[in-house]
N, C-alpha and C positions, 0 to 999 in steps of 0.2 A: 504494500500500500504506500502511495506517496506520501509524502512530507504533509501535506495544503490538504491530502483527503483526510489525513490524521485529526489535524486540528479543525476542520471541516466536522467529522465525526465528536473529539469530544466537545465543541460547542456546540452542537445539536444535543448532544446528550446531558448538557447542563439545561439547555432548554426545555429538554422532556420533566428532570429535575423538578424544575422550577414548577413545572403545570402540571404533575405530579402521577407524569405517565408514568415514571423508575421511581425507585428508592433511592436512599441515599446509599444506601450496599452497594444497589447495583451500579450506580455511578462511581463508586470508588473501586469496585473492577475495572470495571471499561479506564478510568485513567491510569488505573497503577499497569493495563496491558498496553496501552495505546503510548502515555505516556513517559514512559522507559525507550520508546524508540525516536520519538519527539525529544528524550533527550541528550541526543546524539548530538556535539560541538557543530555547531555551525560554523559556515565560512562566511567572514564579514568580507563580500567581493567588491565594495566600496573601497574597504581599507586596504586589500591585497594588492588590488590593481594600483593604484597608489602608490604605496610603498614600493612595491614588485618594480616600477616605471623608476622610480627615486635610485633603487639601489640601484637598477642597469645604468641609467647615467650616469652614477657616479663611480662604478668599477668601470666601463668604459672613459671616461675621465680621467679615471687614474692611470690607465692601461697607456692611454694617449701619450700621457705625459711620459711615462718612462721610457716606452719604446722610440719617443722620441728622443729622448738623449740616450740614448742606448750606449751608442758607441762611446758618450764622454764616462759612463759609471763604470767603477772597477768593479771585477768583479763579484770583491767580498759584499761589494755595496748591493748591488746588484741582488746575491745573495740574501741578504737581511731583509732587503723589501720585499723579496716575494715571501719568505719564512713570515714575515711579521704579518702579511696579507691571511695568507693559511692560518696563522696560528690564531688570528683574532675572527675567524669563521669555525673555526675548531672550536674556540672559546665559547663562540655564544650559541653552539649548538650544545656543547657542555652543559652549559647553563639552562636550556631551554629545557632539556632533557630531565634534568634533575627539577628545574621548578614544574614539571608535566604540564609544559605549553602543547596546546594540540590547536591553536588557531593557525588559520591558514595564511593569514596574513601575518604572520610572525615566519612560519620555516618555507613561505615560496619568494618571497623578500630576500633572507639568507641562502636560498637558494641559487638565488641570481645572481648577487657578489659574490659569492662563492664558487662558481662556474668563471664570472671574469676571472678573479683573483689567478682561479688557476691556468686561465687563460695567459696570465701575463706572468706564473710563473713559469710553465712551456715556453716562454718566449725568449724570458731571461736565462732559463735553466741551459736552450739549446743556443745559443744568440750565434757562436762561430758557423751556426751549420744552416742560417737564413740564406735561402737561397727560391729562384721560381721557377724553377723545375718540380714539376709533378711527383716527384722522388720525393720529395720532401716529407720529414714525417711529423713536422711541428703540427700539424694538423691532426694528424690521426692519436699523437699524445692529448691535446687538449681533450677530443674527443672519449679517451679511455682515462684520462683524468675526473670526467662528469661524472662517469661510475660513482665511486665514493659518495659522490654528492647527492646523487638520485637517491642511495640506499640508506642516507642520512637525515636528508632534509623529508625526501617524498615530494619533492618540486615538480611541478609540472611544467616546468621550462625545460628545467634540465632534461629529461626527461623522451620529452619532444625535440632537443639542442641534439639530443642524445645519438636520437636514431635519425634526425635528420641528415647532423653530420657523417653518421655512418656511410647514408647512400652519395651523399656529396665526395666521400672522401672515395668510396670505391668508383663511382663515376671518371672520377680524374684518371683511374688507373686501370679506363677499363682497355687500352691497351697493352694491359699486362693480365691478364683474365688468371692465370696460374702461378702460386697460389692466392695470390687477391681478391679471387671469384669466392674460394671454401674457407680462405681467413673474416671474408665478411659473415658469413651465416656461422661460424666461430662468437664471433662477438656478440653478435647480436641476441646470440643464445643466453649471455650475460648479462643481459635487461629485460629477461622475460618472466626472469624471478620477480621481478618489481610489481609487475604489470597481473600478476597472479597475487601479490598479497595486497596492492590496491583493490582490485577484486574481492575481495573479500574483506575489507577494512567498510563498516557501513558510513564512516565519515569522509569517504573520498568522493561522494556523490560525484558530482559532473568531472570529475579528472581521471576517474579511471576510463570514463568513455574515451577523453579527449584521447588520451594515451596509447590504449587499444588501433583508435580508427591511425595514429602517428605513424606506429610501429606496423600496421597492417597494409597500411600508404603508400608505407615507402621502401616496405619489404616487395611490395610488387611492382614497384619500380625497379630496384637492385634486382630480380629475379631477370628482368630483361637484360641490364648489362652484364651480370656476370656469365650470361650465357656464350660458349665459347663462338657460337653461329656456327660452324665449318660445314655441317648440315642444315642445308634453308630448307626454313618452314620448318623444323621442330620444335619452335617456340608457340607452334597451334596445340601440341600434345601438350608441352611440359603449363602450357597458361590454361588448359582444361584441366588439366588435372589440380593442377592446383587453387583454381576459381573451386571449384569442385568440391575439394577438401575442406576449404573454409565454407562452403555450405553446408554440409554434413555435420561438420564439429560446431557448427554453429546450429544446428537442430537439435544434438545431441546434448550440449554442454547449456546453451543460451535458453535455459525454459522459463526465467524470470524477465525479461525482455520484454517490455507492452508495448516499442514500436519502431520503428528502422534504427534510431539512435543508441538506442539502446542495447540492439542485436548488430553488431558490428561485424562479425564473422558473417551470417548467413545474408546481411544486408550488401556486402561487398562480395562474397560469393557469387549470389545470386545477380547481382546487379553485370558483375564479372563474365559472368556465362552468359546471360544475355545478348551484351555487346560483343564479346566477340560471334559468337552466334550468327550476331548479325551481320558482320564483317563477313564472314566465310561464306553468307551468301550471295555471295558477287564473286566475279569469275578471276577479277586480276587475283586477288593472295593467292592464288593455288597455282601463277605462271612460274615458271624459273624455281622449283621446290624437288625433292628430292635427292634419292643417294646421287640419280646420276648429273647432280648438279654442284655436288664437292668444290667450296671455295676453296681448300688447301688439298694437300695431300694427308689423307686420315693416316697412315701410317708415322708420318713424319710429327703429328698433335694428336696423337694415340690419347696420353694421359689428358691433358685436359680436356678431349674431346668424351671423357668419362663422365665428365660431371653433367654434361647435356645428355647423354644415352642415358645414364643413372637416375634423374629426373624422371625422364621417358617415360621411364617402364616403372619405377617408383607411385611416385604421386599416382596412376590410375591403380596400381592394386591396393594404395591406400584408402581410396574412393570405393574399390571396391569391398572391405571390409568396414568400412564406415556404412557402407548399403545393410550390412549385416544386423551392426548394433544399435542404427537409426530405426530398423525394422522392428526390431524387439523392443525398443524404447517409445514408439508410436502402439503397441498394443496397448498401453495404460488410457487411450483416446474413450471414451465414455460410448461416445454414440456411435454405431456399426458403420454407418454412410461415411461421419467422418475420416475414420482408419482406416478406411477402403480406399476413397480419393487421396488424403493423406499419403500412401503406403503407395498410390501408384503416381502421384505428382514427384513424391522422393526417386521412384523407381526412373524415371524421364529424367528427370534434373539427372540424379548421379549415375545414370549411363552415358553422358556427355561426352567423357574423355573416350570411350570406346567409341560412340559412334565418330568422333575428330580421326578417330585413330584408322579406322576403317577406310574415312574419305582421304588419308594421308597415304595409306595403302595404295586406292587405286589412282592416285598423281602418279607415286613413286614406277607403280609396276607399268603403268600407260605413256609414261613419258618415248621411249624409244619408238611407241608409234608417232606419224605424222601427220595425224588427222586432227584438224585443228577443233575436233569434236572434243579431242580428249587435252589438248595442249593446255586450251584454254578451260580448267579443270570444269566444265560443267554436269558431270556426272556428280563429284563431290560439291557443290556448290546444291546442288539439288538435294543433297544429304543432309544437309547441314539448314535448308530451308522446311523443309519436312520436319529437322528435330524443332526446330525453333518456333512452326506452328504447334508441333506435337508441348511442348513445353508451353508456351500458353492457354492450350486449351484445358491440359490438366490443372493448371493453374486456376482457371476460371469455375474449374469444376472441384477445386477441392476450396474456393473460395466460396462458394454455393455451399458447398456441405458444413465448412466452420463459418456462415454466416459473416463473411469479412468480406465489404465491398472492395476495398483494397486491394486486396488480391484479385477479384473478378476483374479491375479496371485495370490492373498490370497484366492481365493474362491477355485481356481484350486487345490492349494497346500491343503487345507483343507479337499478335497476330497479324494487327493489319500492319504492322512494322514490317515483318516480312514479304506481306505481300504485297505492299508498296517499296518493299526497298528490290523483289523482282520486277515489277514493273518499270521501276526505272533504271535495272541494270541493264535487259534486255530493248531491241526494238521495237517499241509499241510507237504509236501516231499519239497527238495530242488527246485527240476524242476520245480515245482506250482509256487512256490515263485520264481522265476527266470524269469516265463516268464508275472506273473502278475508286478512287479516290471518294467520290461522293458516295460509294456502294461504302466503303469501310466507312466513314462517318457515320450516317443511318444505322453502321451493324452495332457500330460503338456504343450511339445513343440509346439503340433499343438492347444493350446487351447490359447496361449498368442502369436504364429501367427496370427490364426484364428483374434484377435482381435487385435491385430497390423492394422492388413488389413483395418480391418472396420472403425478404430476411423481416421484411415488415408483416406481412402475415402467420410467419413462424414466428415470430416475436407477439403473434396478438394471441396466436394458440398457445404459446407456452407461460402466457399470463392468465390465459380462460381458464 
């Protein structure tokens, strides 16, 4: 229950109180249940943001100044400023600790100086080895400096600094993909602990989202560059499979969740599969793809060319064992209609990666003919518009069964997305497209009527 429906609740039930629907027992149940979770520390986001603003200007301020006379400080000096930096963020995390400050505008403030401070001690610590070449590791130190600070403060700067810097820093080096590409999901593995006991901390309210959606952002970011490419078009398998994945674990795991924000895994998942979905229905990604289209020689990038095979084949048998424990975890569904649609909306979504895999197949084994039937992958393109209607309609239909128009109007839209994004891949005349366009309008409006209607008349039965 939220926060505002809490308090919602116990002033309605001082109201009952008062005009002497409850007793006063029963009112002092309902607040000693209700308010025990009401009194969970709030964050003053007046005060934080403030503060939070205060301290980055002045750890940047201070960063300024040094770096700018860089060259004239001796070393020892050098030394003590950044110690003394560190040690006065050490200090008054000490201190907060011991007096059990848990407001949030006290450790995401110290969070932020604290992140500078050690920004500018990286700076000072390496000063002979500044240089702007991409080699450089003053960057990737700052970055594995935050650590400490995340696991200290709980800042939601750092935090998001965290993993942003992450994909920033492997971006620069993704002309070195080995080992660069397996040292990034190395670390990153290192701020996932965080992200799991915010999760579970009830005072982290809106920071454990933000955090989540950071680290899931930009983990799919980095998934594209640290991919070695030498086989084009593998990144259709390895981006299904893992859209995929976070759908799944995000059915599985996210059952507290009331609305996209909140389910970040299956909201990005889902949203994931879609888009490309939709992409793969059109004929250019599937030109120039396959073994027989080897940028390098695979022999010669054997080992790194491991870590895109291993993907490959990885992430869908993840998918497909997540199909397993999604299925047995959807039996707990109440109403029969809805575990049925339920159970075969999951089955479409997380067959994804197979059916990708398939229309990657017949690119691969049809390329040596020269029929521009198959060149221009339109068999696979046809695969891949068949799942993506097939994935909306179950959508619509297990939207229908759990009463959620939402999902009816994402299944809806998902359909004619398809079959206006064929329409305009191939050669139709304007008129075609005019009156198909106006046909999916009409279908849309009478498809989230259509269930308007219903969810309202099973909402009037299930009140009679």
């Amino acid at each position: 229950m939220k926060k505002i429906e809490r308090k919602l609740l116990l002033a309605e039930a001082e109201a009952w109180m008062r005009e002497g629907l409850i007793d006063e027992t029963l009112f002092a149940r309902l607040e000693a249940r209700y308010a025990e979770e009401t009194a969970v520390p709030s964050s003053d986001w007046r005060s934080a943001v403030f503060f939070s603003i205060g301290a980055l200007l002045v750890g940047l301020g201070l960063s300024a100044l040094v770096i700018a006379k860089l060259k004239d400080i001796h070393p020892s000096v050098a030394f003590a400023v950044s110690s003394l930096a560190l040690a006065l963020c050490v200090g008054a995390w000490w201190a907060g600790r011991r007096r059990g400050i848990s407001s949030w505008a006290f450790w995401e403030p110290l969070g932020i100086f604290w992140g500078v401070a050690a920004v500018m001690g990286a700076v000072l610590a390496v000063s002979p080895l500044i240089s702007n070449t991409s080699r450089d590791p003053i960057f990737l130190k700052w970055v594995l400096m935050l650590l400490p600070v995340l696991y200290a403060t709980r800042s939601l700067t750092a935090g998001v600094a965290f993993f942003i810097g992450l994909v920033t820093w492997v971006c620069r080096c993704e002309n070195m993909h080995f080992p660069y590409s397996f040292l990034y999901w190395v670390l990153i593995v290192l701020g996932l602990p965080m992200i799991w006991m915010m999760a579970r901390e009830p005072s982290a309210g809106v920071r454990r989202y933000v955090l989540q959606w950071g680290a899931m952002l930009t983990a799919t970011i980095a998934l594209g560059v640290t991919l070695v490419k030498i086989t084009p078009g593998l990144w259709i398998i390895v981006y299904g499979g893992a859209f995929t994945v976070l759908l799944l674990a995000g059915l599985l795991f996210e059952t507290d969740g009331r609305n996209i924000w909140q389910t970040p895994m299956r909201s990005l998942g889902g949203a994931g599969l879609a888009v490309l979905n939709f992409i793969l229905i059109f004929r250019w990604p599937w030109r120039d793809i396959g073994w027989y289209r080897n940028r390098q020689e695979i022999a010669s990038f054997w080992t790194p060319s491991m870590f895109d095979y291993a993907l490959a084949v990885l992430l869908p048998l993840a998918a497909l064992v997540l199909i397993v424990f999604v299925w047995r975890h959807l039996a707990a569904v109440r109403s029969a209609a809805e575990r049925v649609w339920c159970r075969v909306s999951m089955l479409v979504w997380g067959l994804t990666p197979i059916m990708l895999a398939i229309a990657y197949y017949i690119v691969m084994v049809s390329y040596p003919n020269s029929w521009d039937w198959y060149t221009y992958g339109l068999p696979s393109s046809l695969i891949c518009t068949v799942q993506l209607v097939l994935m909306g309609l179950t959508t619509i239909a297990s939207g229908l069964a759990c009463r959620k128009l939402l999902l009816v109007s994402l299944g809806t839209a998902m359909v004619a997305a398809a079959i206006c994004g064929k329409i305009f891949a191939d050669e139709y005349n304007l008129w075609t497209r005019g009156v198909v366009f106006t046909v999916c309008g009409v279908l849309l409006f009478a498809a989230n009527g259509a269930a308007s209607w219903f969810l309202k008349r099973a909402k009037r039965r299930a009140d009679a």
